[in-house]
N, C-alpha and C positions, 0 to 999 in steps of 0.2 A: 497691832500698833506698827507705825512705820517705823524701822529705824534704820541709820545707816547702813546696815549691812545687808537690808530687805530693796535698800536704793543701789546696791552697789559698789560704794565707800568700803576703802582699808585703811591700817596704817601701813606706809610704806618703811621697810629698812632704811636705818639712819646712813649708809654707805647709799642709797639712791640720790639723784640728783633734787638739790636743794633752789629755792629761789632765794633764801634767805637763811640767817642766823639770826634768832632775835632775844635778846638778852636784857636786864634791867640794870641800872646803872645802882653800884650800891651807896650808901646812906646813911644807914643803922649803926653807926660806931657801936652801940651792945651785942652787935655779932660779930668784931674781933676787939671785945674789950684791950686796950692798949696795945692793939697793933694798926688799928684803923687807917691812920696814915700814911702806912707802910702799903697800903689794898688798891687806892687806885692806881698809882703808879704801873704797879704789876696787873690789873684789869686792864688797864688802856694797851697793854703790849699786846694780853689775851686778844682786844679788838684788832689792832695794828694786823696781826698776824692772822685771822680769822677774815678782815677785809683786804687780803690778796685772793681770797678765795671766793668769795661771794659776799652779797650785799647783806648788809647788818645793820637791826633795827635793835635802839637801845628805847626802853622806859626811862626817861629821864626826869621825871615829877614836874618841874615847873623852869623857870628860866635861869634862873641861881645854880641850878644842878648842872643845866644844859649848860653853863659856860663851865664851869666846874670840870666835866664832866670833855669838852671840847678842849679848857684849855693842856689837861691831862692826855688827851688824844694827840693834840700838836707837841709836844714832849717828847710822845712815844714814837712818830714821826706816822702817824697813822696815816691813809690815801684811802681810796677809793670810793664807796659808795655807802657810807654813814651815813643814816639817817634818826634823829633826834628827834622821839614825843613827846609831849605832855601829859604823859601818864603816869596816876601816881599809884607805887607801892609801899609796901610793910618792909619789904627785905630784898634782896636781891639774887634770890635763887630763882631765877625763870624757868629752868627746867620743871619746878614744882608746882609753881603757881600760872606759866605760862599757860594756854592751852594746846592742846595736841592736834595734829591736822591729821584727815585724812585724805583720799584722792578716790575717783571711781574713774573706769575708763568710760572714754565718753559716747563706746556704743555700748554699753553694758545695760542691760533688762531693758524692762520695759517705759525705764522711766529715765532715758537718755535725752530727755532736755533739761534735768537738773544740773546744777554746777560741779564743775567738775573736783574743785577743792572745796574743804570743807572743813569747819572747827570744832572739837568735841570740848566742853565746859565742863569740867568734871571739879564739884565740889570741893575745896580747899580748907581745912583747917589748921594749917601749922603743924603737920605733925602729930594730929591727936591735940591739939588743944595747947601744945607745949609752948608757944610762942607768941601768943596773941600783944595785940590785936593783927586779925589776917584779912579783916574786910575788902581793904582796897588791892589786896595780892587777888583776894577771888574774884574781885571785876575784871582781870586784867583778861581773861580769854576774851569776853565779852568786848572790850576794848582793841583786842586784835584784828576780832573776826570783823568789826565795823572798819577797822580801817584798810585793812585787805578786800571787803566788800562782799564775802563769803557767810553761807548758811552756817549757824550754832546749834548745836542740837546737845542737852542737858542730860547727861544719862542717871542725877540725882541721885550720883554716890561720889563718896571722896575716894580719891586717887591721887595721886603724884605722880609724873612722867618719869621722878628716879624710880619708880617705882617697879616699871616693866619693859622687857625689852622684846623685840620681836624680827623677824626675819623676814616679813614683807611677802611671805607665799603659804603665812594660816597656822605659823607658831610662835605663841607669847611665854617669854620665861619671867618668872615671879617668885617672892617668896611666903611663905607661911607665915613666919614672925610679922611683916610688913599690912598686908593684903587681908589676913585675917586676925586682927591685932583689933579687941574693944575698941582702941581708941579711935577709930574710925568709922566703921559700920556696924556695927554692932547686933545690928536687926536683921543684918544677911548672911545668909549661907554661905557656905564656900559652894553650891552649887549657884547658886545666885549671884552671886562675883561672877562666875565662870559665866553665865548668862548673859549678863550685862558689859562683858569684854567684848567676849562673839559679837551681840546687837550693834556694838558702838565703836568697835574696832575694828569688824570683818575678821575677827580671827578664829581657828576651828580645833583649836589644841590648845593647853594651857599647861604648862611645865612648872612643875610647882618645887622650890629650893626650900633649904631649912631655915636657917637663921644667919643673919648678916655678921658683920666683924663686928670686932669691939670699938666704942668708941662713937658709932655710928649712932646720933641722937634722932634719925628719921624710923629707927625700927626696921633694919635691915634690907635698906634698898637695893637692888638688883642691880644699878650701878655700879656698885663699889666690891661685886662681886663677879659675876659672868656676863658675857656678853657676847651677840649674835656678833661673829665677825663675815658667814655668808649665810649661805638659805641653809648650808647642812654642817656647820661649826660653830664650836661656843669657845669660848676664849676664857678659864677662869682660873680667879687668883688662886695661889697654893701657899701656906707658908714652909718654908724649910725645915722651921727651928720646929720641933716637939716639944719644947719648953714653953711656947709659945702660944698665949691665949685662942688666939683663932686659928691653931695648929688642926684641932679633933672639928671645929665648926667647920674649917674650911675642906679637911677630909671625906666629913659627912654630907657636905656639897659634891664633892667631885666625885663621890659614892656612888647621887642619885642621876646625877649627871649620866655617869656609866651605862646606870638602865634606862636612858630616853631615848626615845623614836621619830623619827621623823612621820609625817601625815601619809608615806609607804611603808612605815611598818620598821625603816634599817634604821640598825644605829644611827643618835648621831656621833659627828666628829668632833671630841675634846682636847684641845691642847690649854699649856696649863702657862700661867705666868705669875712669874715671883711675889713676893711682897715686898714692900720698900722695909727697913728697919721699923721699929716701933718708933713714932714721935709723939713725944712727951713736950707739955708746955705748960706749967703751972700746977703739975702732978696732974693732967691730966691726958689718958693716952687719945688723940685723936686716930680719926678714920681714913686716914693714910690709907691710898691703892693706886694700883697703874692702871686699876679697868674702869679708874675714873676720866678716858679720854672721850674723847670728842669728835666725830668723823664730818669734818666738813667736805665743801667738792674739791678741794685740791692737796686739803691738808688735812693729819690728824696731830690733833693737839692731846700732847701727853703728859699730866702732872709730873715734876721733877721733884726728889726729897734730899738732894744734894750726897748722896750715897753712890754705889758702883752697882749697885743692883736699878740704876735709872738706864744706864745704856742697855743692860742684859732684856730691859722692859721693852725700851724703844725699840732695839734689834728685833723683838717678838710679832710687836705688834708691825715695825716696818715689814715682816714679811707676810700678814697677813692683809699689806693693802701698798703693794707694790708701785701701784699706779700713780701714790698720794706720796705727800713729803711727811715725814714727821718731825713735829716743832714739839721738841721739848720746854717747857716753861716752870723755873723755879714755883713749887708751891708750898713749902714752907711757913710762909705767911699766910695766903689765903687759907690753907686747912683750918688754921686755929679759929675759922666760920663755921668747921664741921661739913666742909667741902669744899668740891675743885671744878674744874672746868666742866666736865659733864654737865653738873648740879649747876651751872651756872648760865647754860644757853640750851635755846629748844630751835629747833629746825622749822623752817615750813619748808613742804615740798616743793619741788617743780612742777609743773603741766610738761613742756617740754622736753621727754626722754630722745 
């Protein structure tokens, strides 16, 4: 069988250069039951700040949204090179439901007049089925890959993009609870995931994590937990407190962390970043984290939870991407979606390194 990886296609590291940010304009008032109107306001800044950096493509459903959705942007005093579809979704987590691109170089094998960018469709259900209906979320790679003009190629399993994170030179970090969770594949192996990554990602290692924070209604996304900040470091949450729910989860992450390898065999390198407070909203605790940011090409965008463990975060992560500015953006309000900027924009890459 052909598959991406046999054509030459990877996914590249989110710190590589971007052509784009493309994100879904949200909708669903049931995914911040009464705080809904408090959400665009604080998404249109997300975009403002995101298009200084590169061109951003919003799902915007139909023309009612798109003004909606525009006049929220001129508010925020957004510029640059916004561009507005008609395409409709369920929700507006793009990171999950977007599709993921990969790249091949374009003298690579033997099949160097294929395109050089390329979109992988990976199956969507909400989460395990928690959120339905997900129909028009799972068009939308298909929707992408037509209007970029780029091959789709279906690897006919569910995945989420918060799902995995990777390093762009053949290592994907994942977790257990998430990746191998009923609700999802059910028929597959954890050898058979691992197969289906390699094929459809280009990637040669697969780093497998325990279990996510509390709070986290995707079943422990790799987002909201560690994350590639180069080819041979991982960036992940730690909580301080011992009293605290995801004190022993996130210990027994940064445990297995300790014994990973790189594709020669060395350690890799772990540095550790705080946790925001616990935030509670209706008795109930959300999925609060700082390694839910976002690396665009000039900026990373870092969830704020109006605490002093938000500067101690951005100081971290500013020094692990020196070259980039870091935009802190209040997310207090968007969490109580059960997510923050990560979860809420998907990259395509550049051609032009």
């Amino acid at each position: 069988m052909t598959t991406p990886a046999s054509l030459g296609y990877h996914m590249p590291a989110e710190w590589e250069p971007h052509q784009a940010t493309w994100i879904s304009w949200p909708h669903k008032r049931n995914s911040w039951p009464g705080k809904f109107d408090r959400i665009e306001p604080v998404y249109a800044r997300m975009v403002a700040a995101l298009a200084t950096s590169e061109t951003v493509h919003i799902n915007a459903c139909d023309d009612d949204l798109a003004a909606r959705a525009r006049a929220y942007l001129d508010e925020a005093g957004a510029t640059g090179d916004i561009r507005l579809h008609d395409f409709f979704t369920n929700d507006a987590w793009c990171r999950d439901h977007g599709a993921i691109f990969v790249v091949r170089n374009s003298t690579a094998g033997a099949h160097r007049d294929a395109p050089r960018l390329a979109a992988i469709d990976w199956e969507y259900n909400a989460w395990g089925g928690k959120y339905p209906p997900s129909d028009l979320d799972n068009q939308i790679p298909a929707r992408m890959a037509e209007h970029l003009g780029v091959p789709r190629f279906k690897p006919e399993m569910i995945l989420e993009g918060g799902s995995i994170d990777v390093n762009g030179t053949g290592l994907l970090l994942t977790s257990e609870q998430c990746l191998l969770n009923q609700n999802r594949n059910p028929e597959l192996s954890r050898e058979d995931i691992e197969a289906r990554l390699r094929d459809f990602l280009g990637v040669e290692k697969i780093l497998w994590l325990g279990e996510g924070i509390v709070g986290d209604d995707t079943d422990g996304h790799i987002d909201d937990i560690s994350r590639f900040v180069d080819t041979d470091t991982i960036l992940t949450a730690v909580e301080d407190d011992p009293q605290d729910e995801n004190y022993l989860i996130l210990q027994e992450n940064l445990r297995r962390l300790h014994l990973m390898t790189g594709l020669d065999g060395r350690p890799l390198r772990i540095l550790t970043l705080p946790m925001p407070p616990p935030v509670v909203y209706e008795d109930q605790r959300l999925p609060a984290s700082y390694a839910n940011f976002y690396i665009a090409n000039r900026i990373v965008l870092v969830p704020f939870y109006n605490h002093p463990n938000d500067q101690r975060a951005a100081a971290i992560i500013q020094g692990c991407f020196p070259e980039r500015r870091v935009v802190g953006i209040d997310c207090t309000d968007i969490i109580w979606g059960l997510g923050a900027w990560h979860c809420l924009t998907q990259q395509v890459p550049s051609l032009s390194h």
